[in-house]
py3Dmol code that shows the C-alpha trace and the ligand (Angstrom):
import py3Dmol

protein = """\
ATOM      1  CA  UNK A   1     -51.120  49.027  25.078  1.00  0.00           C
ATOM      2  CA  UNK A   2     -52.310  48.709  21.768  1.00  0.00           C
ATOM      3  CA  UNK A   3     -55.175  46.488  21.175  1.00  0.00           C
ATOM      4  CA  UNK A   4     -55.733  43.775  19.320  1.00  0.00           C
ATOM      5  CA  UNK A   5     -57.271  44.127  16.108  1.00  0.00           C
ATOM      6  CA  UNK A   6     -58.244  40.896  14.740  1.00  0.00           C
ATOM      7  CA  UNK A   7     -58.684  37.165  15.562  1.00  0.00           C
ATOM      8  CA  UNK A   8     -56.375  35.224  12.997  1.00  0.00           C
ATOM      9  CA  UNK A   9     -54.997  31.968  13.171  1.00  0.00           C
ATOM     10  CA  UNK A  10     -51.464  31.377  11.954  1.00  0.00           C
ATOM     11  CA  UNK A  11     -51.883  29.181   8.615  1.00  0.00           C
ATOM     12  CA  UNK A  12     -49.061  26.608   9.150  1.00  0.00           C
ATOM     13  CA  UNK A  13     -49.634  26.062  12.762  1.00  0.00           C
ATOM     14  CA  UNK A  14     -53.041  27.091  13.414  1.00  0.00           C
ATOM     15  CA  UNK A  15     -52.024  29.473  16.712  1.00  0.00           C
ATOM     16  CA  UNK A  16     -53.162  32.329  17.195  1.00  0.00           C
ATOM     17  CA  UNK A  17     -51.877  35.309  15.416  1.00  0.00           C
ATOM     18  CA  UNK A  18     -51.053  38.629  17.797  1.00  0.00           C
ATOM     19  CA  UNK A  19     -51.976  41.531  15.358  1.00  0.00           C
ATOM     20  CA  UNK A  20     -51.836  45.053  16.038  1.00  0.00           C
ATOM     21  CA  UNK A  21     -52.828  47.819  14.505  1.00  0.00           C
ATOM     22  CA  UNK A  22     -50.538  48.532  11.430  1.00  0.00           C
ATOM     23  CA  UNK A  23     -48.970  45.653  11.223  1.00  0.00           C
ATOM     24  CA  UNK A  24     -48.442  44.215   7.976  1.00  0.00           C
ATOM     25  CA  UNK A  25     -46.447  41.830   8.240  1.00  0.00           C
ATOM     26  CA  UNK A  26     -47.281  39.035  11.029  1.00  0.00           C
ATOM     27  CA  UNK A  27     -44.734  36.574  12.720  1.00  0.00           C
ATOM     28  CA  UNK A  28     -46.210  33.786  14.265  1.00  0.00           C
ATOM     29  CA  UNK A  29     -45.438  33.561  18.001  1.00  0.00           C
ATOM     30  CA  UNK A  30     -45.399  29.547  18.232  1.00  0.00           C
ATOM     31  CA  UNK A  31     -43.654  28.307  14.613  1.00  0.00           C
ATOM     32  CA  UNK A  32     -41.931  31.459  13.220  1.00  0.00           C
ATOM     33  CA  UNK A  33     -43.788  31.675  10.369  1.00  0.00           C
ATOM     34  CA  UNK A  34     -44.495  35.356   8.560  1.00  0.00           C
ATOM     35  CA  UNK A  35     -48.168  35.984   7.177  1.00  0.00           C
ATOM     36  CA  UNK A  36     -49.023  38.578   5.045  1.00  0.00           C
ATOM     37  CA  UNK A  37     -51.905  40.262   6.720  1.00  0.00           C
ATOM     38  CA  UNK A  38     -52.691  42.318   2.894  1.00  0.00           C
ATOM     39  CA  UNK A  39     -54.043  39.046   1.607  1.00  0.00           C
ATOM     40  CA  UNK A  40     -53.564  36.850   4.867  1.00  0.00           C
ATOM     41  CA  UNK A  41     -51.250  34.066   3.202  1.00  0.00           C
ATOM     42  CA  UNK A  42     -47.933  33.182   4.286  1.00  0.00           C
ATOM     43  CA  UNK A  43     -44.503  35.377   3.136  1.00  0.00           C
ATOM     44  CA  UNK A  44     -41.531  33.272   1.389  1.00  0.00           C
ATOM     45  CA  UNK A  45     -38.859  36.139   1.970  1.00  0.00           C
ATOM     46  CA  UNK A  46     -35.909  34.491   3.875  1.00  0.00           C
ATOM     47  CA  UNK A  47     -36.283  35.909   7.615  1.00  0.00           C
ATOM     48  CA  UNK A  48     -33.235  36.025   9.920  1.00  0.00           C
ATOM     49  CA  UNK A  49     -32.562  37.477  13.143  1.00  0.00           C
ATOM     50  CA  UNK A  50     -29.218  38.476  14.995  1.00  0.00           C
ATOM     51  CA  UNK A  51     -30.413  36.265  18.691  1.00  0.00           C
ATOM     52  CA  UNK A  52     -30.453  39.005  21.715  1.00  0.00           C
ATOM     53  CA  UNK A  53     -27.604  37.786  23.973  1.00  0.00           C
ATOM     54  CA  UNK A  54     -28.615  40.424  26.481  1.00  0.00           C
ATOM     55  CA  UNK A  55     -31.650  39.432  28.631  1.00  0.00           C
ATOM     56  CA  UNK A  56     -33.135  40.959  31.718  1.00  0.00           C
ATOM     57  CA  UNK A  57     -30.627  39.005  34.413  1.00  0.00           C
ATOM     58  CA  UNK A  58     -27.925  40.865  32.239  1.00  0.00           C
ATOM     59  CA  UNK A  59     -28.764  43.974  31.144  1.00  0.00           C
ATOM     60  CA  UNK A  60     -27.559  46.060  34.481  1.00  0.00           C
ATOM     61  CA  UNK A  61     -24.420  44.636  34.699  1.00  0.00           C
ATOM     62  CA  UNK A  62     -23.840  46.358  30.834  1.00  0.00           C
ATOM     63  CA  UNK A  63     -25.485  49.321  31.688  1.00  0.00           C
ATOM     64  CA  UNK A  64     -23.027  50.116  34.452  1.00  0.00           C
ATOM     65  CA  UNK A  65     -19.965  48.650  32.349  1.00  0.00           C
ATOM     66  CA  UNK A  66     -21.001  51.434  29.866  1.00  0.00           C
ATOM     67  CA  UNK A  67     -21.559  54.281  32.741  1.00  0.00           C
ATOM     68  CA  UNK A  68     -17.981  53.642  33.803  1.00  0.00           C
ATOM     69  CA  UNK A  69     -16.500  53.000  30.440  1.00  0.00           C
ATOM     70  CA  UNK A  70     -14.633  56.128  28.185  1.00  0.00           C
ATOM     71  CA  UNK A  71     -12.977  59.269  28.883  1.00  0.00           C
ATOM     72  CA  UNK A  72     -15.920  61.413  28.155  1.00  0.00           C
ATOM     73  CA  UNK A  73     -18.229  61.090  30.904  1.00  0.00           C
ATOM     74  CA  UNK A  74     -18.817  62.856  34.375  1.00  0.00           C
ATOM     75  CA  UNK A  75     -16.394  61.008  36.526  1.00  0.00           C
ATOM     76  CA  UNK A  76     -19.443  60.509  39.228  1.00  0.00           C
ATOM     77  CA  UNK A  77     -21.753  59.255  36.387  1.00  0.00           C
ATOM     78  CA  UNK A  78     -21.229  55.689  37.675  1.00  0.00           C
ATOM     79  CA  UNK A  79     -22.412  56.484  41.101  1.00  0.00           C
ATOM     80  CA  UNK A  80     -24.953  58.599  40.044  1.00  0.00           C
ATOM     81  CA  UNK A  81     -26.950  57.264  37.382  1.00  0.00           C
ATOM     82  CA  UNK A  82     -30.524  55.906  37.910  1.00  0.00           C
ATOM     83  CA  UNK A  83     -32.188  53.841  35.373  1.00  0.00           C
ATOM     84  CA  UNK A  84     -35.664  54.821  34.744  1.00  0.00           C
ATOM     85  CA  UNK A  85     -36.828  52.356  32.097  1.00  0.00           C
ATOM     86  CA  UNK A  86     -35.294  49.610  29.982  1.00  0.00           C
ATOM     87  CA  UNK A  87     -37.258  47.291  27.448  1.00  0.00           C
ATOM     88  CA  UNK A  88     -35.410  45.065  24.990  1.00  0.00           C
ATOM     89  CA  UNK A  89     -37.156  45.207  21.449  1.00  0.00           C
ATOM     90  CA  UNK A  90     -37.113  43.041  18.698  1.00  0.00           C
ATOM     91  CA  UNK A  91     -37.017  45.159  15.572  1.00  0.00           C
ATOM     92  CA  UNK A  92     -37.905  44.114  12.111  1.00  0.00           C
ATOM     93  CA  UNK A  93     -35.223  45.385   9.377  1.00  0.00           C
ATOM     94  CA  UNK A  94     -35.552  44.830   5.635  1.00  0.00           C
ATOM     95  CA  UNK A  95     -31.835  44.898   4.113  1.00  0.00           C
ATOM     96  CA  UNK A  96     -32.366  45.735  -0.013  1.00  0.00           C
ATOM     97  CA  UNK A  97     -29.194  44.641  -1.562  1.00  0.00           C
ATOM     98  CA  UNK A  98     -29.356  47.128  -4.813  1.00  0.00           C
ATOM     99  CA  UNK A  99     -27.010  48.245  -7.525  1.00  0.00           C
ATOM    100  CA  UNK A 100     -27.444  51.366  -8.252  1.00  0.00           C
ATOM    101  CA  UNK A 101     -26.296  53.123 -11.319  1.00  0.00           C
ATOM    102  CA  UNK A 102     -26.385  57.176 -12.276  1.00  0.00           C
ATOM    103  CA  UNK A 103     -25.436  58.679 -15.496  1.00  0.00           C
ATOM    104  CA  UNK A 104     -25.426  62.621 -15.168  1.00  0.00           C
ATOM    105  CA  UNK A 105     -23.899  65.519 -16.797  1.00  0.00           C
ATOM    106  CA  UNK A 106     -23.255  68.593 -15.145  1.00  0.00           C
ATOM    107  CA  UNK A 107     -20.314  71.502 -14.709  1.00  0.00           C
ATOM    108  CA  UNK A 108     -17.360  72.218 -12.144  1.00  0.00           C
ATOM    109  CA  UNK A 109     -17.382  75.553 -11.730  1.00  0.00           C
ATOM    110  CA  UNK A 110     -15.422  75.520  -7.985  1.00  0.00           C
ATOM    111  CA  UNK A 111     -12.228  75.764  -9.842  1.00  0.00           C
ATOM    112  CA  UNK A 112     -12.118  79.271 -11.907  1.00  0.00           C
ATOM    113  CA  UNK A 113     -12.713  78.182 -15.131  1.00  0.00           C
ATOM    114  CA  UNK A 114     -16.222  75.900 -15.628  1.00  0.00           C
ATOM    115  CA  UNK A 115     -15.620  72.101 -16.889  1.00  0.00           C
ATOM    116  CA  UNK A 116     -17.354  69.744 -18.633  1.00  0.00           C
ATOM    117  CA  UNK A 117     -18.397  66.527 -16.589  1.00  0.00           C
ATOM    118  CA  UNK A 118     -20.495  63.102 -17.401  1.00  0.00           C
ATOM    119  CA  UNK A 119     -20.260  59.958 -16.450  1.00  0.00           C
ATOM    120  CA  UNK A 120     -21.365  57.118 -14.475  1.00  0.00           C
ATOM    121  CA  UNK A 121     -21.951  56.382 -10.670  1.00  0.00           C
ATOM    122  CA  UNK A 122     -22.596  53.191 -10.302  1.00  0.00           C
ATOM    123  CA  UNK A 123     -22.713  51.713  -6.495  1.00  0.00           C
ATOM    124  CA  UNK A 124     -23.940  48.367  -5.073  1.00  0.00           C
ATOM    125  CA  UNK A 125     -26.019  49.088  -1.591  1.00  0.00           C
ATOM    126  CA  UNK A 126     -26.954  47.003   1.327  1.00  0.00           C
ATOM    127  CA  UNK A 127     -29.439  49.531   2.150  1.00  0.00           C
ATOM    128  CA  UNK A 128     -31.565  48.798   5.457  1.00  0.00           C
ATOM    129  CA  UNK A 129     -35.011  49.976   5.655  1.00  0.00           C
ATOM    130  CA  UNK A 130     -36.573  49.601   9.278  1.00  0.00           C
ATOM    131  CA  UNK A 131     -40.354  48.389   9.500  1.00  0.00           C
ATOM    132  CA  UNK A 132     -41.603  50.687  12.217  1.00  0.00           C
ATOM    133  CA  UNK A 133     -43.007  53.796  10.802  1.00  0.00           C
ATOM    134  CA  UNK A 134     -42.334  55.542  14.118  1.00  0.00           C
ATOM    135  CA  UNK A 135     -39.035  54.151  16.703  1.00  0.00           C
ATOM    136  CA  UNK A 136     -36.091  56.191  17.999  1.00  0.00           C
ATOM    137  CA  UNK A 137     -34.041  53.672  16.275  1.00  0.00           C
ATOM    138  CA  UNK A 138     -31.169  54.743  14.183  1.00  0.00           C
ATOM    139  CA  UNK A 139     -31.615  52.593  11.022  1.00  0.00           C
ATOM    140  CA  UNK A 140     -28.823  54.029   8.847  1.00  0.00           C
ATOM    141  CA  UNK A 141     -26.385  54.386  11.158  1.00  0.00           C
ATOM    142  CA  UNK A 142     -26.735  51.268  12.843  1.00  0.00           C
ATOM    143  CA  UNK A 143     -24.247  48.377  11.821  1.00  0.00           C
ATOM    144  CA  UNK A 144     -25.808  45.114  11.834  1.00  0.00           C
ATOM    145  CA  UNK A 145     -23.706  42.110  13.598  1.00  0.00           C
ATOM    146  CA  UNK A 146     -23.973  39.866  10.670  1.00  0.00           C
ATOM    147  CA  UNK A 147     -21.577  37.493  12.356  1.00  0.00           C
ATOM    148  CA  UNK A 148     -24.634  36.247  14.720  1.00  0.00           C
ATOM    149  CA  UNK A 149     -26.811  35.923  11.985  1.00  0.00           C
ATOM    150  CA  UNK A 150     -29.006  33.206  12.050  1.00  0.00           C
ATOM    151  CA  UNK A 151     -32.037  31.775  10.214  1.00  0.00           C
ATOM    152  CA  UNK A 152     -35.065  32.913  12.417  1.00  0.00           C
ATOM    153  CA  UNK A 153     -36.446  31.298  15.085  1.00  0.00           C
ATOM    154  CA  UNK A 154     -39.246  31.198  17.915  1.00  0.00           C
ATOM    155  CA  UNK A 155     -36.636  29.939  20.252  1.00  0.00           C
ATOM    156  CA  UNK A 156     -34.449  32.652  19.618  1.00  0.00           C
ATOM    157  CA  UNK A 157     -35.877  34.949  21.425  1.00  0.00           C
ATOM    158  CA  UNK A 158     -35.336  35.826  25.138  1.00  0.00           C
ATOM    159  CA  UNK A 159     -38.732  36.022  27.653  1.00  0.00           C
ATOM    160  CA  UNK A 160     -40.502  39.713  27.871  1.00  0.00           C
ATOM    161  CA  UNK A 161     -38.679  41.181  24.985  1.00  0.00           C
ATOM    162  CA  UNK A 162     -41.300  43.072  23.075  1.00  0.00           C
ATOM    163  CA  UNK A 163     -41.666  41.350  19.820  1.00  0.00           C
ATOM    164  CA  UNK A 164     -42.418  44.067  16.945  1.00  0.00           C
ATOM    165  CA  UNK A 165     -43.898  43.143  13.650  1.00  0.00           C
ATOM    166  CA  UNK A 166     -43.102  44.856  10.682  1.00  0.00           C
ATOM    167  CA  UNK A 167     -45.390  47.333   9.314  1.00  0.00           C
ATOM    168  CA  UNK A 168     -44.318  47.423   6.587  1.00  0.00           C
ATOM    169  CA  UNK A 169     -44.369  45.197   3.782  1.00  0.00           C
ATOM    170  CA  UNK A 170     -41.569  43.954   1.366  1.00  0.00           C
ATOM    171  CA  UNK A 171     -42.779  46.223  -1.711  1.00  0.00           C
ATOM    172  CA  UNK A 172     -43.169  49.191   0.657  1.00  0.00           C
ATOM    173  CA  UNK A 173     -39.671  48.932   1.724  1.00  0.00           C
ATOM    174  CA  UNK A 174     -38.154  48.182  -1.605  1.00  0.00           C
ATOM    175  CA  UNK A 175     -39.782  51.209  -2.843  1.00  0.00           C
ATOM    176  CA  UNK A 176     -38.776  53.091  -0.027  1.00  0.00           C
ATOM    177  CA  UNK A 177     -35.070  51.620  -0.159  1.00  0.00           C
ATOM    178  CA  UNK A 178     -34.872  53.340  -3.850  1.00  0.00           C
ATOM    179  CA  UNK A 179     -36.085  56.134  -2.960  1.00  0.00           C
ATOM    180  CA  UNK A 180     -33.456  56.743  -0.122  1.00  0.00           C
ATOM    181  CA  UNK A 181     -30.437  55.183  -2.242  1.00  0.00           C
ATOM    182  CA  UNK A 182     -31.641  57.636  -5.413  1.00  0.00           C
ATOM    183  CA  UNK A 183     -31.421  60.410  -3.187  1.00  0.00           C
ATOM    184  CA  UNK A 184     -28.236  59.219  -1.474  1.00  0.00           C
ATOM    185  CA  UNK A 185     -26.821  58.656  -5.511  1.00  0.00           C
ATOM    186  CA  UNK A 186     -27.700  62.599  -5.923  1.00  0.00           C
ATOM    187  CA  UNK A 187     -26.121  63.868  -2.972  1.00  0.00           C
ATOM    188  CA  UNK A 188     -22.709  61.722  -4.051  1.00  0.00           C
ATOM    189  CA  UNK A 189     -23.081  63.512  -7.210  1.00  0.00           C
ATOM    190  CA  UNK A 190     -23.418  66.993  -5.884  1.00  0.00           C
ATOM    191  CA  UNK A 191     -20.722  67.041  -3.907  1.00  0.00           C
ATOM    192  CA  UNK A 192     -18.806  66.635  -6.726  1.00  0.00           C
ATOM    193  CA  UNK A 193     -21.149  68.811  -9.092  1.00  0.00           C
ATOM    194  CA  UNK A 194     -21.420  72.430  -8.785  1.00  0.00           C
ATOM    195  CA  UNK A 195     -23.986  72.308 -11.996  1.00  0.00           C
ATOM    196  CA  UNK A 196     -25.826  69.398 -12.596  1.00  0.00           C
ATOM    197  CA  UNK A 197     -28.109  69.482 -16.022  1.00  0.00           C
ATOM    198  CA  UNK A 198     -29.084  65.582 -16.101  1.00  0.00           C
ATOM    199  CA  UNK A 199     -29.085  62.825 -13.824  1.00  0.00           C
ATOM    200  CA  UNK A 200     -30.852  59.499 -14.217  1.00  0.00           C
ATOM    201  CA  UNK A 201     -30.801  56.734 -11.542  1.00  0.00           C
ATOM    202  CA  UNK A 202     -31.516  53.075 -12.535  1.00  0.00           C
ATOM    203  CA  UNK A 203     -31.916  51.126  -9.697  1.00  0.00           C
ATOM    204  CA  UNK A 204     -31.517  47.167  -9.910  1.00  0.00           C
ATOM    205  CA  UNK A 205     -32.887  45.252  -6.697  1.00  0.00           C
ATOM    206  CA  UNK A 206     -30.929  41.826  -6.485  1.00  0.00           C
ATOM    207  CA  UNK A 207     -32.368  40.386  -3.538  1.00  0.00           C
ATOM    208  CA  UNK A 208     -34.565  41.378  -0.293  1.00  0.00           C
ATOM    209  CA  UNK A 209     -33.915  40.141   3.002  1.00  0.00           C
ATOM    210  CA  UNK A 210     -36.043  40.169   6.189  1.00  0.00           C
ATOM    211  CA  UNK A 211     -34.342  40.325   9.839  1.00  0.00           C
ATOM    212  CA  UNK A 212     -35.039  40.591  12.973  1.00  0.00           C
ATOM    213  CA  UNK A 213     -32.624  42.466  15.345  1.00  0.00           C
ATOM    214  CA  UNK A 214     -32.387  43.463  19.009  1.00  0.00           C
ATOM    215  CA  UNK A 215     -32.192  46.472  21.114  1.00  0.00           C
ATOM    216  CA  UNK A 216     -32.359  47.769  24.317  1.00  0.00           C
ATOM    217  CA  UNK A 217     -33.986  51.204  25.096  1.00  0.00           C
ATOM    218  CA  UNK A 218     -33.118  52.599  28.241  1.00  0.00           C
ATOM    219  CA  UNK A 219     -33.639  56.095  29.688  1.00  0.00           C
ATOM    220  CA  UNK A 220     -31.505  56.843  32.925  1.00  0.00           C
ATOM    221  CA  UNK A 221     -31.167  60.117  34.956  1.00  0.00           C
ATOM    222  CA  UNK A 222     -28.451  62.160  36.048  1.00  0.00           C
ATOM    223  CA  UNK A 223     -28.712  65.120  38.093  1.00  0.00           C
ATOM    224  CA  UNK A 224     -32.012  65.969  36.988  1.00  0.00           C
ATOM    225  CA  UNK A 225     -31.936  65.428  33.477  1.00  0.00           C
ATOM    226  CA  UNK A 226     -32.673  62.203  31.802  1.00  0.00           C
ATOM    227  CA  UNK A 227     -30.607  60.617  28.855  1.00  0.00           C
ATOM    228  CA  UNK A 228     -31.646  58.166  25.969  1.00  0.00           C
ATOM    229  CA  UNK A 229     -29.172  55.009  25.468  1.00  0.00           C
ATOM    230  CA  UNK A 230     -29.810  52.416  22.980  1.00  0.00           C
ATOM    231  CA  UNK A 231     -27.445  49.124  23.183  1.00  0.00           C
ATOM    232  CA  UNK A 232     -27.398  46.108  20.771  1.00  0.00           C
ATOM    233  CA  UNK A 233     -29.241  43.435  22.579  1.00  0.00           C
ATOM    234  CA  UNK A 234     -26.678  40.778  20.995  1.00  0.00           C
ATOM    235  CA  UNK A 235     -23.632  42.664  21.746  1.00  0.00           C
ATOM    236  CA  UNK A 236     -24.054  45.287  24.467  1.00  0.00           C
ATOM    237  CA  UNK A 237     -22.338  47.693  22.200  1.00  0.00           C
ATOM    238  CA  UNK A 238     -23.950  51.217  22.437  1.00  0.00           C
ATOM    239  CA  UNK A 239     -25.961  52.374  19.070  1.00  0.00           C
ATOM    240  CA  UNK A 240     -27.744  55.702  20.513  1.00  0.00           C
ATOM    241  CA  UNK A 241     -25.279  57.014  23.487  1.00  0.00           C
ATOM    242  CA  UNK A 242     -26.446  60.523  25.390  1.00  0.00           C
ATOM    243  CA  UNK A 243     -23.789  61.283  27.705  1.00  0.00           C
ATOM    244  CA  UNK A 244     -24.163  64.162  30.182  1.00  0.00           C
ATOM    245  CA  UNK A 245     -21.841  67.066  29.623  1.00  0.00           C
ATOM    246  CA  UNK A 246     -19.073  67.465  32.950  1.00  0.00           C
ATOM    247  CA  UNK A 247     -20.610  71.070  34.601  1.00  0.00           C
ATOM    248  CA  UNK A 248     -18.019  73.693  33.912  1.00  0.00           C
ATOM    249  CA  UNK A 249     -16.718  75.426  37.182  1.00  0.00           C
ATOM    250  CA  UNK A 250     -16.004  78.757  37.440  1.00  0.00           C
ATOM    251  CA  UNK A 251     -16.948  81.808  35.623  1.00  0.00           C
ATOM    252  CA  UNK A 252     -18.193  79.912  32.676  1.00  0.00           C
ATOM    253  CA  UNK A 253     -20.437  77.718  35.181  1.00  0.00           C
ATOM    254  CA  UNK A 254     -22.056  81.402  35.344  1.00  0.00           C
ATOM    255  CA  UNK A 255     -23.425  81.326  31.564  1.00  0.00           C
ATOM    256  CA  UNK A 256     -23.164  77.346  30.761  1.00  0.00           C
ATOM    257  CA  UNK A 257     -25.867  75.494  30.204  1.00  0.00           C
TER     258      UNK A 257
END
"""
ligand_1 = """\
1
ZN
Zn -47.566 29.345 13.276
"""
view = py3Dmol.view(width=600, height=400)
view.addModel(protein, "pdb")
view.setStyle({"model": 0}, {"cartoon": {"style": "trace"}})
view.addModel(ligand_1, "xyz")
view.setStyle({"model": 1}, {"stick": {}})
view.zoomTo()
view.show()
């Protein structure tokens, strides 16, 4: 377990702060409150959180549901599986709503004959930043239930989820948000580029949001080998799905893997 860095008291409430190392960001376990360790005053950036639905009286019953469920799995998976650890997280998320805008010149040459092209991208991003510096989590590819969304609360939360605070702070992420859109911008562009001689990228940031979401990371075996699944804690739906390949019979059993 990590330890615990620092004795701080939560400066709307007075509790006691749980800090650990690299956090930068600090919810307050008894009033919901965020505190900016960096200069150890409170943050004003609207926090939310998508409530887990799935707690630890619930979780097997959607693990199994998901063994049996689909056409692509071992047809003994069901009977086989054996889960060898679950823990429901609470994950902080910035979401940078941006608008983006690219001006660039470049040449087609795909066609035969090279032509002339400039113009403007321009794109408006919800881009989410995730504020863990290391997690198995799939930030960009994960799609946010909005539809539960909720201002954040204490209450919220469901006993022995592991509450994470964010380690990074709002500035970080912003900065890191342009960073990945700029580079998402380019790779728009060069798909449609075979040359490109300029390219600028002005990046407005409208608005920051901070949110709290929920996962569950399980690991579960299956004849021998174990398997990562990740499933929304407020849906069940599965966000990181490793499904065991059916063993070939026959001749190719021979040289499969
Ligand atoms: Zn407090």
């Amino acid at each position: 377990m990590p330890e615990i860095m620092q004795k701080l008291n939560c400066p709307d409430c007075g509790g006691p702060l749980k800090v650990q190392a690299g956090d930068a960001i600090v919810t307050c376990g008894y009033c919901g409150s965020d505190i900016n360790l960096a200069v150890g005053s409170k943050y004003f950036l609207r926090h939310s959180i998508i409530p887990p639905k799935i707690g630890p009286d619930s979780i097997d019953a959607i693990i199994k549901g998901w063994m049996g469920r689909g056409f692509l799995k071992p047809s003994d998976l069901t009977r086989k599986y054996k889960v060898m650890s679950k823990e429901l997280q609470i994950l902080p998320i910035f979401i940078v709503h941006a608008i983006a805008k690219s001006s660039y010149e470049g040449v087609l040459t795909r066609t035969g004959q090279p032509v002339e092209k400039k113009g403007v991208l321009e794109k408006e991003y919800y881009w989410k930043v995730l504020g863990r510096r290391a997690s198995a989590f799939p930030t960009r590819e994960y799609e946010v239930p909005l539809a539960a969304k909720t201002e954040f609360e204490i209450s919220a939360l469901v006993p022995g989820a592991k509450f994470l605070n964010s380690e990074l702070g709002d500035e970080e992420a912003v900065n890191i948000a342009k960073q990945e859109i700029e580079r998402h911008q380019k790779f728009l562009l060069e798909k449609e580029l075979d040359e490109m001689s300029r390219l600028d990228t002005f990046i407005e940031i409208k608005d920051t949001e901070f949110l709290h979401v929920s996962a569950w990371f399980v690991t579960y075996e299956y004849r021998g080998k174990v398997y990562n699944l990740i499933l929304d804690g407020a849906t069940g739906e599965d966000i990181v799905a490793e499904i065991p390949q059916e063993e070939k019979k026959g001749l190719f059993g021979l040289f499969g893997g």
